[in-house]
PQR file with spaces between the fields and no chain letter, atoms N, CA, C, O and H, PARSE charges and radii, in Angstrom:
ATOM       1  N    UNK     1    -166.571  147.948  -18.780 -0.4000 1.5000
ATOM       2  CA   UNK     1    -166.181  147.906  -17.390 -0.0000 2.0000
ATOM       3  C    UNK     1    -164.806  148.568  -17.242  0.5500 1.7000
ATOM       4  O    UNK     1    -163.820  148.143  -17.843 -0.5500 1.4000
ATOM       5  N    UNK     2    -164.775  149.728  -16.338 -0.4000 1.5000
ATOM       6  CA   UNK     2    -163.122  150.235  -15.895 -0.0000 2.0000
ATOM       7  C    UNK     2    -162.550  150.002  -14.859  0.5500 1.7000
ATOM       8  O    UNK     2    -162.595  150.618  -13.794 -0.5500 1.4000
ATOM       9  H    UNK     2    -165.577  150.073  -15.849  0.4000 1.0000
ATOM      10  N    UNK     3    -161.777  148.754  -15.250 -0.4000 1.5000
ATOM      11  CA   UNK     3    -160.677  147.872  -14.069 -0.0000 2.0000
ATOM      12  C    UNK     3    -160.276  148.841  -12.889  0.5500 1.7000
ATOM      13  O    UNK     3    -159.775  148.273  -11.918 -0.5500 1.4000
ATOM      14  H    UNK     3    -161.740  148.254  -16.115  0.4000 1.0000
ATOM      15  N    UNK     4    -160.439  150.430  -12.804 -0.4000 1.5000
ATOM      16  CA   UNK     4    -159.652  151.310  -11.837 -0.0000 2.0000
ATOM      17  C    UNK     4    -161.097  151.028  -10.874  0.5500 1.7000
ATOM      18  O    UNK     4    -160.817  150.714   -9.717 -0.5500 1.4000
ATOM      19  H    UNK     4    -160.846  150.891  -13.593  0.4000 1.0000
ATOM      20  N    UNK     5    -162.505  151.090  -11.165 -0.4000 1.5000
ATOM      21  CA   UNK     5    -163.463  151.051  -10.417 -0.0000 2.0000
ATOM      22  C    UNK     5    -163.966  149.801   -9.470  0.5500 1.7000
ATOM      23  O    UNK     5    -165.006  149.872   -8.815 -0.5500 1.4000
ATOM      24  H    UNK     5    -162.732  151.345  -12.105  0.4000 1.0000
ATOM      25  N    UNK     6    -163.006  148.517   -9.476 -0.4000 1.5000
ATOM      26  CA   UNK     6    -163.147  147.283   -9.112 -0.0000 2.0000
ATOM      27  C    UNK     6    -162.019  147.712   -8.162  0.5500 1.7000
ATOM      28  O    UNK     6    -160.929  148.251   -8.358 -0.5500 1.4000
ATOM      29  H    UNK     6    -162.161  148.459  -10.008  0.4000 1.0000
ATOM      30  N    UNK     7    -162.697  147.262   -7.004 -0.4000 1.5000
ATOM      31  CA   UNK     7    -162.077  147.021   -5.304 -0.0000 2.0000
ATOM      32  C    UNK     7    -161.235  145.518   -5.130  0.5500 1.7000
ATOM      33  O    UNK     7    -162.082  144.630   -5.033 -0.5500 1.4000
ATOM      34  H    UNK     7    -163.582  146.824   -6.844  0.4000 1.0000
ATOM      35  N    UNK     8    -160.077  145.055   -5.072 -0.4000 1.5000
ATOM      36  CA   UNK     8    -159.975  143.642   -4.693 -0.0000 2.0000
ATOM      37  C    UNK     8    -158.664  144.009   -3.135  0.5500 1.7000
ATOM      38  O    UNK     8    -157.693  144.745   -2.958 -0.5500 1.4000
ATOM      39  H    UNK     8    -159.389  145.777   -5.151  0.4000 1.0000
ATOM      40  N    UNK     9    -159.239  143.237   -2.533 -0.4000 1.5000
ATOM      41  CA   UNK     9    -157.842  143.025   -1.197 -0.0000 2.0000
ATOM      42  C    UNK     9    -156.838  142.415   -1.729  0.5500 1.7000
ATOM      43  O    UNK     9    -156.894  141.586   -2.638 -0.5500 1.4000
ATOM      44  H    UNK     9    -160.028  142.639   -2.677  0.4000 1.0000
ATOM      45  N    UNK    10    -155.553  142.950   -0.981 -0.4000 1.5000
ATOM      46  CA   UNK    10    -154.343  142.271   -0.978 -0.0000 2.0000
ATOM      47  C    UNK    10    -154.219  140.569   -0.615  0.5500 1.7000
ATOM      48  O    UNK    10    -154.402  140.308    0.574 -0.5500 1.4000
ATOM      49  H    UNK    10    -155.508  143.624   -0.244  0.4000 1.0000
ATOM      50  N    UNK    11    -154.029  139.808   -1.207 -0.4000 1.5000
ATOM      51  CA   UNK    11    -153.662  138.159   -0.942 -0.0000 2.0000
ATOM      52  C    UNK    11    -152.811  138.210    0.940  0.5500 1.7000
ATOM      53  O    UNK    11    -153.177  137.505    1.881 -0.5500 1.4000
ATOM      54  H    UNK    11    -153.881  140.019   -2.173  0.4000 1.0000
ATOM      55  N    UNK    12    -151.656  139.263    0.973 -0.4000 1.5000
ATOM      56  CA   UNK    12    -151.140  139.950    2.074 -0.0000 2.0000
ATOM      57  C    UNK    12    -151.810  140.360    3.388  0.5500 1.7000
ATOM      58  O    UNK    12    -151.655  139.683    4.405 -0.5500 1.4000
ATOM      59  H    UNK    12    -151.359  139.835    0.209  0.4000 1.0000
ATOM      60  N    UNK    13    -152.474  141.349    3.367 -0.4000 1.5000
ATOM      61  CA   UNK    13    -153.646  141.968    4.019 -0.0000 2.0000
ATOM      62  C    UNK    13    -154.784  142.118    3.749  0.5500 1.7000
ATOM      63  O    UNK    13    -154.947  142.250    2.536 -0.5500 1.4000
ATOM      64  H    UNK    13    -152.600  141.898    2.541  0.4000 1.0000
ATOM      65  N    UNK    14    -155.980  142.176    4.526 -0.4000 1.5000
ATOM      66  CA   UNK    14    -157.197  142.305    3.984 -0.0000 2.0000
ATOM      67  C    UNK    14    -157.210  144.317    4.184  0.5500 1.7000
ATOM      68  O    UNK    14    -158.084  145.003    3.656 -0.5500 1.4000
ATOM      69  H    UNK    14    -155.848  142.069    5.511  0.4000 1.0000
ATOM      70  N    UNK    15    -156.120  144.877    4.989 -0.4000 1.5000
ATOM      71  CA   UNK    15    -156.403  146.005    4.994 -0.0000 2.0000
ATOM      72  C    UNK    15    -155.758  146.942    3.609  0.5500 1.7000
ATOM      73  O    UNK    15    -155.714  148.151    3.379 -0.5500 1.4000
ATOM      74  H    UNK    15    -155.409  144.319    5.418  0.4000 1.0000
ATOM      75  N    UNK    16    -155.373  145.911    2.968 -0.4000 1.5000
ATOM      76  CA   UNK    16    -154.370  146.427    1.910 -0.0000 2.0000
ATOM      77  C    UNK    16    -155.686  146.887    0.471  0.5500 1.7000
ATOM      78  O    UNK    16    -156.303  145.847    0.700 -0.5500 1.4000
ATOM      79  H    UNK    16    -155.409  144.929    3.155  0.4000 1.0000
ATOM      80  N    UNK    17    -156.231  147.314   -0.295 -0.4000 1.5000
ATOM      81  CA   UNK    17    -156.947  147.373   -1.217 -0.0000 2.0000
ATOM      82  C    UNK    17    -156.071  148.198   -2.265  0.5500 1.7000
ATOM      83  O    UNK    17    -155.356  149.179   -2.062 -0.5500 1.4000
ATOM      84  H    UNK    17    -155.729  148.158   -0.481  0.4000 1.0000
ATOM      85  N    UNK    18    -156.308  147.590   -3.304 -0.4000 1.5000
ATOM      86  CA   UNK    18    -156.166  147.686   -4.824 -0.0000 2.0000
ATOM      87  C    UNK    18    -157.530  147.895   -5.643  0.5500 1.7000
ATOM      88  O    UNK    18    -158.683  147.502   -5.467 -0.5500 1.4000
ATOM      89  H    UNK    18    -156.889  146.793   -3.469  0.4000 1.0000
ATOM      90  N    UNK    19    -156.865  148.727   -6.664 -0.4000 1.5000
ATOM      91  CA   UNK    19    -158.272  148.417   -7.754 -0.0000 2.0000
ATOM      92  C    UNK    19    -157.624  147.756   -8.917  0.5500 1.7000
ATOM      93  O    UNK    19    -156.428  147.746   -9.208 -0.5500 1.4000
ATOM      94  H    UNK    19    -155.928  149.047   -6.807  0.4000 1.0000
ATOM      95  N    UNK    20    -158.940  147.038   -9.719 -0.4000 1.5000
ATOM      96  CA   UNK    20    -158.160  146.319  -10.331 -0.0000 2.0000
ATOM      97  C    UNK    20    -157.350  146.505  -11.482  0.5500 1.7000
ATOM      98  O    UNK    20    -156.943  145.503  -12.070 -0.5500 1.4000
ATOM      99  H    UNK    20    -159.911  147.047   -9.482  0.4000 1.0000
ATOM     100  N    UNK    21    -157.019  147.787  -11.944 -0.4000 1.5000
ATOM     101  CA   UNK    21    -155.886  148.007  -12.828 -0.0000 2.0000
ATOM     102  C    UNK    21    -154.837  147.818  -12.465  0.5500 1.7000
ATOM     103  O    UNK    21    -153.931  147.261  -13.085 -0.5500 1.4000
ATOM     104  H    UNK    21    -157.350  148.601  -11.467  0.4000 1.0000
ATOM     105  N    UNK    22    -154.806  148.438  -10.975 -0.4000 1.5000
ATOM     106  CA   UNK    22    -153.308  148.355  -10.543 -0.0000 2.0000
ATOM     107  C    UNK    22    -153.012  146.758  -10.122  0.5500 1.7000
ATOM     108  O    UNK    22    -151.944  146.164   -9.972 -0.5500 1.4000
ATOM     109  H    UNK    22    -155.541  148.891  -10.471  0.4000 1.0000
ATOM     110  N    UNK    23    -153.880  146.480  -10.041 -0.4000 1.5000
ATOM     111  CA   UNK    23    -153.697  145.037   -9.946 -0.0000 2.0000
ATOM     112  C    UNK    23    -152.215  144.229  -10.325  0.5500 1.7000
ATOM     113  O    UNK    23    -151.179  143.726   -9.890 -0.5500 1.4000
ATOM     114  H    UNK    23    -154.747  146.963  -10.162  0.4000 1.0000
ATOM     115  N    UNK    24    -153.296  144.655  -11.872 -0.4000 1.5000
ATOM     116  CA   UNK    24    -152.923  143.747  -12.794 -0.0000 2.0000
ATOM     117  C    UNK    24    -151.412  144.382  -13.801  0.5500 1.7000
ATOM     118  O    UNK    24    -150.995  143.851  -14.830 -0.5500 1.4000
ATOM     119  H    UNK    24    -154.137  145.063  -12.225  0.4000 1.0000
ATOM     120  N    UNK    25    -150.729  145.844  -13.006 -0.4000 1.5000
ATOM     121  CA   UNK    25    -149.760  146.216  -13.348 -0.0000 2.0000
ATOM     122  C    UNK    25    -148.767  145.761  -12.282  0.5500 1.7000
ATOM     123  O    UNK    25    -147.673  145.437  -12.746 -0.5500 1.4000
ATOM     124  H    UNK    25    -151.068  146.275  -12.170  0.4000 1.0000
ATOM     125  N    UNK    26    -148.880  145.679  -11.157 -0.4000 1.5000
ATOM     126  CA   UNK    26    -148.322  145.367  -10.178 -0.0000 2.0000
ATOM     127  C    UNK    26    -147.891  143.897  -10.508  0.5500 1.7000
ATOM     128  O    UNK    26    -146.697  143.606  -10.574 -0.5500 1.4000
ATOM     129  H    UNK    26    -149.768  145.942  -10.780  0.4000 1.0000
ATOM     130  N    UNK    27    -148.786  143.065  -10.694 -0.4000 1.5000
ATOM     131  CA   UNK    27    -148.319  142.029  -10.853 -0.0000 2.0000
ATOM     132  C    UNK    27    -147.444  141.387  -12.341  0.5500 1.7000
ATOM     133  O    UNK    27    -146.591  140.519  -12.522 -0.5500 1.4000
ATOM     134  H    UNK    27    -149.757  143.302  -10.641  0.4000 1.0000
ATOM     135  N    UNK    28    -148.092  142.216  -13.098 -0.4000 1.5000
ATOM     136  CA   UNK    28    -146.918  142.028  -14.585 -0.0000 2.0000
ATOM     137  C    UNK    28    -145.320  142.454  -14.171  0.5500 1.7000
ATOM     138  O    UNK    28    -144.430  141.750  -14.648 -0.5500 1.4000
ATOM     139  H    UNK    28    -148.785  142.921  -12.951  0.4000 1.0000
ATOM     140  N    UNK    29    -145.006  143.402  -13.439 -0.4000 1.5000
ATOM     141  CA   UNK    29    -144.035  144.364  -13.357 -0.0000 2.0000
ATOM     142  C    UNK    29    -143.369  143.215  -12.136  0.5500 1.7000
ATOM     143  O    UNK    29    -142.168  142.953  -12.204 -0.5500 1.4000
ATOM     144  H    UNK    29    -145.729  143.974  -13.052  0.4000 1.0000
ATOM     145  N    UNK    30    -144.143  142.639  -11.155 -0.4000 1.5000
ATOM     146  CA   UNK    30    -143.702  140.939  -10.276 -0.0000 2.0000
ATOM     147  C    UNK    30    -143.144  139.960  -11.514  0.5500 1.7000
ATOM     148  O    UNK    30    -141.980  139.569  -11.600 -0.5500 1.4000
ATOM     149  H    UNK    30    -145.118  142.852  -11.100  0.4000 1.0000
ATOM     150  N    UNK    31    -144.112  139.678  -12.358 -0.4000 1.5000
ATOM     151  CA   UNK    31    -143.604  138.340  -13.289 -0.0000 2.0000
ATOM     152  C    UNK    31    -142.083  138.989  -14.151  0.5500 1.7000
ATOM     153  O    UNK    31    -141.069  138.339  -14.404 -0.5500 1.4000
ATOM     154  H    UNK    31    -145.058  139.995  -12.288  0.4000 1.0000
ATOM     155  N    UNK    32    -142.287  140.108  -14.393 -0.4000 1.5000
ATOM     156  CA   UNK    32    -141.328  140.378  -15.493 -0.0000 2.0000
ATOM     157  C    UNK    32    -140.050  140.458  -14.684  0.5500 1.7000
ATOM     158  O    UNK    32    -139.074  140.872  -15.310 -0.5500 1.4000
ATOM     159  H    UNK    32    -143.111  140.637  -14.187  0.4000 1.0000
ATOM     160  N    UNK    33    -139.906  140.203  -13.667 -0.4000 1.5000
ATOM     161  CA   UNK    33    -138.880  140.419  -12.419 -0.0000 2.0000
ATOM     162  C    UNK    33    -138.034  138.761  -12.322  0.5500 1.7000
ATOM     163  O    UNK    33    -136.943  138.224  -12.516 -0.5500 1.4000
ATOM     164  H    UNK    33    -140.699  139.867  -13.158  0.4000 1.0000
ATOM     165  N    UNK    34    -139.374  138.491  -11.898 -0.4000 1.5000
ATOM     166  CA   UNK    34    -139.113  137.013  -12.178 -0.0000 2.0000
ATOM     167  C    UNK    34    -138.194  136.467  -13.246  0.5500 1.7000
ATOM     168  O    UNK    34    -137.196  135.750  -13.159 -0.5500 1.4000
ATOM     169  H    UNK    34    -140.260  138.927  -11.741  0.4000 1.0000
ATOM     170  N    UNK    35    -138.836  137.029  -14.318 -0.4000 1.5000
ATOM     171  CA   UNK    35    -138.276  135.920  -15.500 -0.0000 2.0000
ATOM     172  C    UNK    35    -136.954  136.687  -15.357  0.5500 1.7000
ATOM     173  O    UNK    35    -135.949  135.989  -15.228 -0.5500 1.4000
ATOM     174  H    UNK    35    -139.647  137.611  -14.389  0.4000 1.0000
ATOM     175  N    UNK    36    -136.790  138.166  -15.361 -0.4000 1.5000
ATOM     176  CA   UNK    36    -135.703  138.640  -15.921 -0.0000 2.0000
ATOM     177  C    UNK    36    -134.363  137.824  -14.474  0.5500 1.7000
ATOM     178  O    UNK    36    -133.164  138.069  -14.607 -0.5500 1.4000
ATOM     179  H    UNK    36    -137.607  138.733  -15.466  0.4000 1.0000
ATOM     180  N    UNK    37    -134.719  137.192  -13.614 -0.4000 1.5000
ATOM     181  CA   UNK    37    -134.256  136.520  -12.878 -0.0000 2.0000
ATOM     182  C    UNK    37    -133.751  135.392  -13.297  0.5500 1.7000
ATOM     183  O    UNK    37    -132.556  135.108  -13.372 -0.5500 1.4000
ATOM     184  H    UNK    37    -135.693  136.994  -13.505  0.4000 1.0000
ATOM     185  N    UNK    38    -134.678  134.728  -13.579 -0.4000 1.5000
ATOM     186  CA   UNK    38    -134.475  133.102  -14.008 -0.0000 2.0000
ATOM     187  C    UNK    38    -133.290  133.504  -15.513  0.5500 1.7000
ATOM     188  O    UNK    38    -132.344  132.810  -15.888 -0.5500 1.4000
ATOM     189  H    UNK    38    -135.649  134.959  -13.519  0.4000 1.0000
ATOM     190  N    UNK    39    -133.653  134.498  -15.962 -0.4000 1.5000
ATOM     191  CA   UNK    39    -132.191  134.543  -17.185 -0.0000 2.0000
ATOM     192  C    UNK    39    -131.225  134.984  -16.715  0.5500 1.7000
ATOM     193  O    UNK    39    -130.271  134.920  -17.490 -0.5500 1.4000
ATOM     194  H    UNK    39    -134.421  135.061  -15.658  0.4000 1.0000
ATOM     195  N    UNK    40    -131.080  135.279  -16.077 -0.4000 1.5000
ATOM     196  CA   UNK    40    -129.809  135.709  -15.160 -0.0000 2.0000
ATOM     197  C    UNK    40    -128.861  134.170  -14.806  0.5500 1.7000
ATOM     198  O    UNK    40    -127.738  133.834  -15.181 -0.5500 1.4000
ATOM     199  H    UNK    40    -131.855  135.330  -15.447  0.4000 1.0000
ATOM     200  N    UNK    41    -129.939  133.423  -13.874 -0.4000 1.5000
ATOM     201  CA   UNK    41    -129.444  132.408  -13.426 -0.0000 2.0000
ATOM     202  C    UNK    41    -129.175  131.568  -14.450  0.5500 1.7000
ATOM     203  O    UNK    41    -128.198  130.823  -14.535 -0.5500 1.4000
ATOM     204  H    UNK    41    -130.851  133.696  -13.570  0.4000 1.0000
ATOM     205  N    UNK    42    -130.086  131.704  -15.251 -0.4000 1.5000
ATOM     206  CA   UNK    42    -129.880  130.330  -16.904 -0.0000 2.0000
ATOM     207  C    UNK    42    -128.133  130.987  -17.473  0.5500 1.7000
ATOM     208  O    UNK    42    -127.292  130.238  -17.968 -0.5500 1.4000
ATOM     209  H    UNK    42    -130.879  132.309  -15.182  0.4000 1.0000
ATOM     210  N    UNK    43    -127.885  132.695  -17.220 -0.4000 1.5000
ATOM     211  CA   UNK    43    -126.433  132.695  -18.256 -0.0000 2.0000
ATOM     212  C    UNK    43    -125.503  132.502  -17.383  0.5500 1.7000
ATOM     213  O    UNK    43    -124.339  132.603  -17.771 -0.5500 1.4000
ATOM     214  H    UNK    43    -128.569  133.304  -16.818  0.4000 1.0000
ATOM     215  N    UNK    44    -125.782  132.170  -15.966 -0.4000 1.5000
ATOM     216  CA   UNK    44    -124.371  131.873  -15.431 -0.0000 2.0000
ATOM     217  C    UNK    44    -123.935  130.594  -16.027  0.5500 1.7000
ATOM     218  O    UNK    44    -124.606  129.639  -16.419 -0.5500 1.4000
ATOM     219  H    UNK    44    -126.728  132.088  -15.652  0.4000 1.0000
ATOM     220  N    UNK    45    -122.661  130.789  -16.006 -0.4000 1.5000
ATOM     221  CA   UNK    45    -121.823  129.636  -16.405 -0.0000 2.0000
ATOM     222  C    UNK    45    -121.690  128.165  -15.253  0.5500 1.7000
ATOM     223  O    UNK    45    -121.099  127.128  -15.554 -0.5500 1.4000
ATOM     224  H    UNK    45    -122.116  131.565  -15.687  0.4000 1.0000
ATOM     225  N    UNK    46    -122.282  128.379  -14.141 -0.4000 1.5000
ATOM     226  CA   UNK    46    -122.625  126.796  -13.187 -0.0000 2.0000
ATOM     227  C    UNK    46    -123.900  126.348  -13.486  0.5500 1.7000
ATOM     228  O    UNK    46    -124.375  125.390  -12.876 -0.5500 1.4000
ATOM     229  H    UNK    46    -122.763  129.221  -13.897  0.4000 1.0000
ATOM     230  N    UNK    47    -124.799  127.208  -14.769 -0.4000 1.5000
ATOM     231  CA   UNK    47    -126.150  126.845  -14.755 -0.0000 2.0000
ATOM     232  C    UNK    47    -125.542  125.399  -15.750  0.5500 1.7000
ATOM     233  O    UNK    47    -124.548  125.330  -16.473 -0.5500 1.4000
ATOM     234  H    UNK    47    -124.414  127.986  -15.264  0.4000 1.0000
ATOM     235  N    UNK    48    -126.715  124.235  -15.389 -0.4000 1.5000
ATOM     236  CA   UNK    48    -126.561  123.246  -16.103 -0.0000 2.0000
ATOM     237  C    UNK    48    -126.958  123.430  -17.750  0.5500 1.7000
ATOM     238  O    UNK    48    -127.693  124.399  -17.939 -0.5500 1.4000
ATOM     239  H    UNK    48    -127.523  124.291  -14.802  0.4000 1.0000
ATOM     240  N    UNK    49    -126.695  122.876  -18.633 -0.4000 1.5000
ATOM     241  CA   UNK    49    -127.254  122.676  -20.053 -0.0000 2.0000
ATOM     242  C    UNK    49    -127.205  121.736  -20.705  0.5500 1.7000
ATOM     243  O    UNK    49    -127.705  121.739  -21.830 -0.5500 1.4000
ATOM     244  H    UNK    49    -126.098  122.089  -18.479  0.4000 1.0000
């Protein structure tokens, strides 16, 4: 099966469409944002420990 040939809508819009590779890059490239966030906030020095 090639994830580029799978149709899914945006959670956002239903007029929005993805296939599902990009999906699933879009959303790694979201999480990795994330975390690289949450370490940010963990090395400030008001973060608790």
């Amino acid at each position: 099966m090639h994830l580029n040939k799978i149709k899914i809508h945006s959670s956002v819009s239903k007029l929005i469409r993805f296939n599902l590779g990009d999906y699933f890059e879009v959303e790694t490239m979201h999480n990795r944002r994330h975390l690289a966030q949450m370490k940010r906030v963990m090395e400030q020095t008001s973060f608790p420990h």
